[in-house]
N, C-alpha and C positions, 0 to 999 in steps of 0.2 A: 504494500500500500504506500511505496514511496510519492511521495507530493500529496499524501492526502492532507486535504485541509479542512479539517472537522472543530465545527466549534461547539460551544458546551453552554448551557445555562445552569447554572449550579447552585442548588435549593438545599435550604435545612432540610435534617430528614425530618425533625419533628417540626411542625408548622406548616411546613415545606413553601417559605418565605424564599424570594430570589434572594439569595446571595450576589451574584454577578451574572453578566452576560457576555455573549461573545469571550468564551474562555479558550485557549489556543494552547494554553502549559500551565501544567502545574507541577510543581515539586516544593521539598521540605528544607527550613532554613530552623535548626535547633526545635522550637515549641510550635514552630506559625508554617503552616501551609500556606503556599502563597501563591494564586490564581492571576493568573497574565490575560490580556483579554487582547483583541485583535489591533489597537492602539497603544498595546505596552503597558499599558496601566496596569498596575499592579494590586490586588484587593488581599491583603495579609489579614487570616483567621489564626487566634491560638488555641492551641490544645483541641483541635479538629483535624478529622481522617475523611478520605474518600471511602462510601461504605459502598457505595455503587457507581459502577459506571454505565450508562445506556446510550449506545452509537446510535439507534433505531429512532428516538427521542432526542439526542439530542441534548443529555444530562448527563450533571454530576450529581448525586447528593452527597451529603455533608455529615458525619455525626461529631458534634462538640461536646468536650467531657474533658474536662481538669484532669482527669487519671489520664489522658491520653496523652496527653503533651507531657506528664513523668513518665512514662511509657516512655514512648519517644526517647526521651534526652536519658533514662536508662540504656535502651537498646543501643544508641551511638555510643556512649560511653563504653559499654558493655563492648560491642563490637572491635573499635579503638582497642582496648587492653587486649581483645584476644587477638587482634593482626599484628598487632606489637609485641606479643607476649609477653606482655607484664602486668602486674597487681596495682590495682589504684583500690584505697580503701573506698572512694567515690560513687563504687561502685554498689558497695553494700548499703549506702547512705542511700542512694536513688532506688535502689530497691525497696528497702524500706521505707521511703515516702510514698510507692506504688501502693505497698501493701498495705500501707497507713488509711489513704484514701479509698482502697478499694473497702475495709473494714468500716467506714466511716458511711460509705455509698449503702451496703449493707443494712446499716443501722437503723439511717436513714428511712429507708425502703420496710424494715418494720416500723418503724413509730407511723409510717403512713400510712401504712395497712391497719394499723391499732394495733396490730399482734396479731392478726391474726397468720397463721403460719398453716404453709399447705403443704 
């Protein structure tokens, strides 16, 4: 598919609000996905991932989540010490604020249920 030039409208998933239009690239800079549109413009999201992509449509969605972007900046770190092979304590630090907010998201998710657990 060289020269294809496909562009993207790029929606929250939940709301499924536009985000951007005419999107032409996107890649990750540390926490911020950053969406290029057909004039350059640049639309920087944090702690957001691509959850879908549809050519047929014509989208992106989006899902945004604080654990994601520690995620994220784990897995680079993470990755980094393993091409290098070396130990950065940094690593267990990022981890543990993954697992911090993921226990926290949890919690969360009961107190809004009431308790009730299924």
């Amino acid at each position: 598919m060289a020269g294809c030039k496909c562009k993207f409208r790029v929606l929250a998933e939940e709301g499924k609000c536009v985000i951007a239009e005419n999107v032409v690239k996107a890649f990750y800079e540390g926490k911020m996905l950053k969406l290029v549109n057909i004039l350059n413009e640049v639309v920087t999201i944090e702690n957001a991932m691509i959850s879908e992509v549809d050519l047929n449509r014509g989208e992106l969605r989006i899902l945004k989540n604080q654990v994601l972007g520690e995620f994220l900046e784990f897995l680079r770190t993470y990755t980094y010490c393993l091409n290098k092979s070396i130990y950065d304590s940094s690593v267990e630090e990022l981890w543990n604020r993954v697992k911090s907010l993921g226990e926290l998201m949890i919690r969360e998710l009961w107190v809004r249920s009431r308790g009730v657990r299924r």
